[in-house]
C-alpha positions in Angstrom: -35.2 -0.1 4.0 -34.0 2.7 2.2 -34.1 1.2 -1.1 -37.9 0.0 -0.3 -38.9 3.2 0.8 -37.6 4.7 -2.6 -34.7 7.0 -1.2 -32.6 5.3 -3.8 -32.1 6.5 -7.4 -30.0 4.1 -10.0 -29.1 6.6 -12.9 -32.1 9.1 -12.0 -34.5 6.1 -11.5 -36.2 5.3 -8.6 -35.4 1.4 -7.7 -37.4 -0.1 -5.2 -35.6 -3.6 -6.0 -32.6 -4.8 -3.6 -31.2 -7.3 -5.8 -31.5 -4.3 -8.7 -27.7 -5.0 -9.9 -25.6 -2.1 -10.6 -21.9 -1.3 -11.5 -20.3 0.1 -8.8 -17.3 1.8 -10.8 -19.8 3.6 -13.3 -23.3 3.9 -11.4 -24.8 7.3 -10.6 -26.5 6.3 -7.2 -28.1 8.9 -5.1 -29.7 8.9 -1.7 -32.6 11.4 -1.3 -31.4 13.0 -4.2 -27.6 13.5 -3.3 -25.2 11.4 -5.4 -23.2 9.1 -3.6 -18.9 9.2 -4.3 -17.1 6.0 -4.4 -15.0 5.4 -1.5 -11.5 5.4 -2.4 -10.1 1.9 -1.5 -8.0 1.2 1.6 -6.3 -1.7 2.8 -5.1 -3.0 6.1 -2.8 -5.2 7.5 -3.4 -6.4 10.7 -1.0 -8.1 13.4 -4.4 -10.1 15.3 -3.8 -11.4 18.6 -4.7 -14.2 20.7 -8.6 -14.7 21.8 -10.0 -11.7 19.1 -12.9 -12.7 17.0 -12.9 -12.0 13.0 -16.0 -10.7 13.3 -18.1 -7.6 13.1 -20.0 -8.1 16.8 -19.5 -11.0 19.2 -22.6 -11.9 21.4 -20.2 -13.4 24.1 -18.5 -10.0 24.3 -15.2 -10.9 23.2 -13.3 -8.1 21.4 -13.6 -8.1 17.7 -10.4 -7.3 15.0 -12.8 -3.9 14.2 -12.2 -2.5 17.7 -8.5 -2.7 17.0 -8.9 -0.4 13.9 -9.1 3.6 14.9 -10.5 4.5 11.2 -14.1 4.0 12.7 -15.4 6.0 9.5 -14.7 3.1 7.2 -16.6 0.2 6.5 -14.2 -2.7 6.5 -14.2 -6.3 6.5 -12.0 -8.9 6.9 -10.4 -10.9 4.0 -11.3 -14.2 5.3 -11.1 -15.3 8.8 -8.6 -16.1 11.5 -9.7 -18.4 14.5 -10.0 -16.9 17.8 -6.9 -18.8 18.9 -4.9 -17.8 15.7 -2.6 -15.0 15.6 -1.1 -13.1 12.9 -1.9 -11.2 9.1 -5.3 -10.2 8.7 -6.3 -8.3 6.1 -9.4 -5.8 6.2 -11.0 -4.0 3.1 -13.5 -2.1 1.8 -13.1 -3.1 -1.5 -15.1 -6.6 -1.8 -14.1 -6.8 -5.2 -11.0 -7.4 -4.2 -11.6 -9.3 -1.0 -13.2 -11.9 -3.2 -10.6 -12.2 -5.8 -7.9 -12.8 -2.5 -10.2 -15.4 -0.9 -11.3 -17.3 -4.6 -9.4 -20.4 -4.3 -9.0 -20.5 -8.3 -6.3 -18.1 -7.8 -4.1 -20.1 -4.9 -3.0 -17.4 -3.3 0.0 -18.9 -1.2 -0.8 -18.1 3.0 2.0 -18.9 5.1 1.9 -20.1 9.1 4.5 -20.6 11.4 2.7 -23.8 13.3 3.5 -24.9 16.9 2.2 -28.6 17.7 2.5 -31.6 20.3 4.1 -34.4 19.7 6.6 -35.2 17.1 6.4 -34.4 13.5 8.2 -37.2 11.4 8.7 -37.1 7.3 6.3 -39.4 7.1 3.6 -37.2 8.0 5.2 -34.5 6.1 4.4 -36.3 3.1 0.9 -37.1 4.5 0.7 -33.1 5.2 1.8 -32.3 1.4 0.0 -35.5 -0.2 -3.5 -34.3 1.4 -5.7 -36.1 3.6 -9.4 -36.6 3.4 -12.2 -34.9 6.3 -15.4 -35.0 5.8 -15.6 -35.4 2.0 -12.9 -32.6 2.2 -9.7 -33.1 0.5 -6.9 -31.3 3.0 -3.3 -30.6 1.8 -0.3 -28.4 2.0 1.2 -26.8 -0.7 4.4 -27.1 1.6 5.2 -28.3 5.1 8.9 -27.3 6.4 9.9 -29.2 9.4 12.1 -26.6 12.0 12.5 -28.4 14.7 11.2 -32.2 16.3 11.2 -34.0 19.7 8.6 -36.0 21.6 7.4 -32.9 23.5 6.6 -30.6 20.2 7.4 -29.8 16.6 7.8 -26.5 14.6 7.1 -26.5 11.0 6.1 -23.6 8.2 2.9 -24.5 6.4 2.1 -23.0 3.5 -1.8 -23.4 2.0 -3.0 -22.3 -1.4 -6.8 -23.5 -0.6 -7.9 -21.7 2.5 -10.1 -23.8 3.8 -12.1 -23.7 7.2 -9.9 -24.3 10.1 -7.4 -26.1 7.4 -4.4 -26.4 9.6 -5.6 -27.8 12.8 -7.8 -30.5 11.0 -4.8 -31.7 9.2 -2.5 -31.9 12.2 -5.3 -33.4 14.1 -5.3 -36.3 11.2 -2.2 -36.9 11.7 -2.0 -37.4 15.4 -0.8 -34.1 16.2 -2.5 -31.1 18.2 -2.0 -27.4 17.2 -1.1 -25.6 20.1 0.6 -21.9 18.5 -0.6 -21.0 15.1 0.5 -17.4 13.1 0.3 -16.8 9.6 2.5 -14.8 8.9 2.4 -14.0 4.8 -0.9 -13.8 2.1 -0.2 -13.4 -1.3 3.1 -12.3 -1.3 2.3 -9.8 2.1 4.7 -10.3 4.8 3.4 -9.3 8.4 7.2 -8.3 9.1 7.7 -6.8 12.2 4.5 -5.4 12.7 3.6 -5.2 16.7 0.9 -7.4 18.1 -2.5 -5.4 17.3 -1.5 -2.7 15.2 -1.9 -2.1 11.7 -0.9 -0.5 9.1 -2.3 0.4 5.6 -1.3 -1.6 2.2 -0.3 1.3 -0.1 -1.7 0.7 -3.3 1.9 -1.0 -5.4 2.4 -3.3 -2.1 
């Protein structure tokens, strides 16, 4: 609205055009006249919990990762998305630059989950997991499955995907006969969640 209303100047020129594409690093925007500084950029690492949406509002009412995060001046958004049932390292931005070079799957950044599921996990679908199976037109696979512990009752293993698909994990267990019932990822990229508590965060500094 502001931008149609000509409130926004690009370089000293009004530009009534939203999809008007600018640089952010070098553009002199102003609103109303007053130039607008570039945020300096922040990252977070969040510990999610159990039954938290990754989103910015929930209509059902549910509490959102943004209502864990006490910087209420900044304008984050999450890198990617953790299910509501899915615990563990979130990342949140405001750089989506950067957001989009972690979630482009031409880069395989490595995610790591620590994966609870019924049943028993054999070798056999260990090499299924790391061979890839097919879902609706959708070629699922683990960069690495690590088998911790078997019996009839459950299986632990660490997963590790490079793709970051939708729901990835679950859909792959489920093809292989096996329900996911405790799922935590608990590295991106290199990050390691660590000991950080359930529903804190902390910030990235810049080297990390």
């Amino acid at each position: 609205e502001m931008i149609k209303n000509g409130r926004i100047k690009v370089g000293g020129v009004v530009r009534k055009d939203p999809l008007y594409l600018v640089v952010p690093e070098s553009a002199n925007i102003q609103i109303d006249d007053v130039k607008i500084e570039k945020a300096d950029r922040v990252v977070f690492m969040l510990n999610k919990p159990r039954n938290v949406v990754t989103t910015r509002s929930d209509e059902k009412g549910r509490p959102t990762v943004f209502s864990l995060i006490k910087d209420k001046d900044l304008y984050l958004h999450a890198v990617g998305r953790l299910d509501i049932a899915t615990t563990g390292l979130l990342l949140l931005t405001n750089d989506s630059r950067l957001s989009a070079w972690l979630t482009d799957p031409e880069n395989k950044l490595e995610r790591v989950y620590v994966v609870t599921v019924r049943g028993e996990v054999n070798e056999e679908k260990i090499t299924l997991l790391e061979e890839g199976v097919e879902d609706e037109g959708e070629l699922l696979k683990a960069t690495r499955a690590v088998l911790r512990k078997a019996s009839r009752r459950e299986s632990h293993l660490i997963v590790t995907l490079s793709q970051g698909k939708n729901r990835e994990i679950r859909r792959l267990f489920k093809l292989v006969g096996n329900e996911v019932t405790r799922l935590k990822r608990v590295s991106y990229g290199g990050l390691e969640l660590g000991d950080l508590p359930l529903g804190e965060y902390r910030e990235v500094p810049q080297n990390e």
